[in-house]
C-alpha positions as CSV (number, residue, x, y, z in Angstrom):
1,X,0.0,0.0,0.0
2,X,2.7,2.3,1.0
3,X,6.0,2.9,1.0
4,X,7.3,2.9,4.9
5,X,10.0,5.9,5.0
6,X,9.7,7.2,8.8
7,X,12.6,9.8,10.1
8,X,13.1,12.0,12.9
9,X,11.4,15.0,10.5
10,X,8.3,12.6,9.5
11,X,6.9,10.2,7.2
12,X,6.3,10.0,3.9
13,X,3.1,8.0,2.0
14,X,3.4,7.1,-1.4
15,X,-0.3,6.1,-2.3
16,X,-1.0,3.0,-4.5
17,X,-2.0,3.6,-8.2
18,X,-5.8,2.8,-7.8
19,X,-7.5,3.6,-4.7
20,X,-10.8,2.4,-4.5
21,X,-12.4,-0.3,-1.7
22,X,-10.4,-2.3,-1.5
23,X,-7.6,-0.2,-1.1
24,X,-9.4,1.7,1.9
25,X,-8.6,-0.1,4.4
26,X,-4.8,-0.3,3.7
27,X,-5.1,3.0,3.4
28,X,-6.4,3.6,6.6
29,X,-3.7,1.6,8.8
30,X,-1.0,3.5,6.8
31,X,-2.3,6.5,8.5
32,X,-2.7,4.8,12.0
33,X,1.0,4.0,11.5
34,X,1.7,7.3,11.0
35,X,0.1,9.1,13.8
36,X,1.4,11.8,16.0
37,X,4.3,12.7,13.5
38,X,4.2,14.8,10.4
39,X,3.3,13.3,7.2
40,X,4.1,13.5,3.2
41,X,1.8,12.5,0.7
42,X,2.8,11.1,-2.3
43,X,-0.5,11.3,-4.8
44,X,2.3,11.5,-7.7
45,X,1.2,8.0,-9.5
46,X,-2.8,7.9,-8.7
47,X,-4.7,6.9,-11.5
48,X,-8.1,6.6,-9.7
49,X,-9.4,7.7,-6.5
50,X,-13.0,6.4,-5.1
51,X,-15.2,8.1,-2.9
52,X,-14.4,5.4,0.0
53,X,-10.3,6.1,0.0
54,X,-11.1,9.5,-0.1
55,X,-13.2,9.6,2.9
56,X,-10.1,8.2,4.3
57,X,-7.8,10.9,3.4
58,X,-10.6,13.2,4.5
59,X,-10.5,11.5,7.7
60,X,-6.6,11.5,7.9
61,X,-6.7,15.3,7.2
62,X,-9.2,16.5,10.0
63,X,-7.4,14.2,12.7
64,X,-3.8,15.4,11.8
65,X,-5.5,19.3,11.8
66,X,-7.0,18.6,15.3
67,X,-3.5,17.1,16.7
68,X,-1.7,19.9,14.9
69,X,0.7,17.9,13.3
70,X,1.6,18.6,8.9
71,X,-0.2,16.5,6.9
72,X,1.0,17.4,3.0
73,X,0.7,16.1,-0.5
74,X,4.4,16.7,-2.2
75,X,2.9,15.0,-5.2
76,X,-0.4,14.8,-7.1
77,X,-1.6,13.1,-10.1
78,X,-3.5,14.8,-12.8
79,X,-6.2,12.1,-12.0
80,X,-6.1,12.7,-8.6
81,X,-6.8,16.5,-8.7
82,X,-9.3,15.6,-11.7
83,X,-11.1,13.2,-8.7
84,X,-10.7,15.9,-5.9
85,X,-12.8,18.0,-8.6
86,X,-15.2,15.4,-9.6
87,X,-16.0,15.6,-5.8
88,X,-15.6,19.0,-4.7
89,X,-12.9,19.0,-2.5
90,X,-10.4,21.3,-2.2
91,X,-6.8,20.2,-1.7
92,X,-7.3,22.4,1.3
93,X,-9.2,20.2,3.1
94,X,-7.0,17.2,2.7
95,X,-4.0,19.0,4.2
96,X,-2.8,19.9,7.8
97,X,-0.2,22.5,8.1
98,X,0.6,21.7,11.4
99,X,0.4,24.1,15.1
100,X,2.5,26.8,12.6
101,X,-0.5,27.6,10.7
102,X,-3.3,26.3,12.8
């Protein structure tokens, strides 16, 4: 599901290729691995996202926002910004900037 790179400044997620169910829940324990330290997206080689992974990420977002911790996308697909506008949602609300911005 992801690629595991942790360090002392934070982890980064590289997201699989298709997220859709069945991908979800993978996708969710990537996060719970990853929480309580800043965190790097990597959307750069998503070819589809599905309404269920995104509720993830959604999910993701608001509880790394609430903890104040950095929750970023360094990379996005054009078919993953193409599926954040098929449903509405702002990059914005998929990111944390951490305590700095909060």
């Amino acid at each position: 599901m992801a690629t595991d790179d942790h360090s002392a400044a934070g982890a980064q997620l590289t997201l699989d290729r298709r997220l859709d169910l069945a991908a979800a829940g993978a996708l969710r324990l990537a996060f719970l691995d990853r929480r309580g330290q800043p965190v790097s997206v990597d959307a750069g080689g998503v070819a589809h996202l599905g309404a269920l992974a995104l509720q993830v990420l959604m999910a993701a977002a608001a509880h790394w926002r609430q903890a104040g911790i950095a929750l970023t996308f360094a990379a996005r697909s054009a078919a993953f910004d193409a599926a954040l506008s098929t449903f509405a949602v702002p990059i914005v609300e998929l990111e944390s900037r951490g305590s700095a911005c909060a």
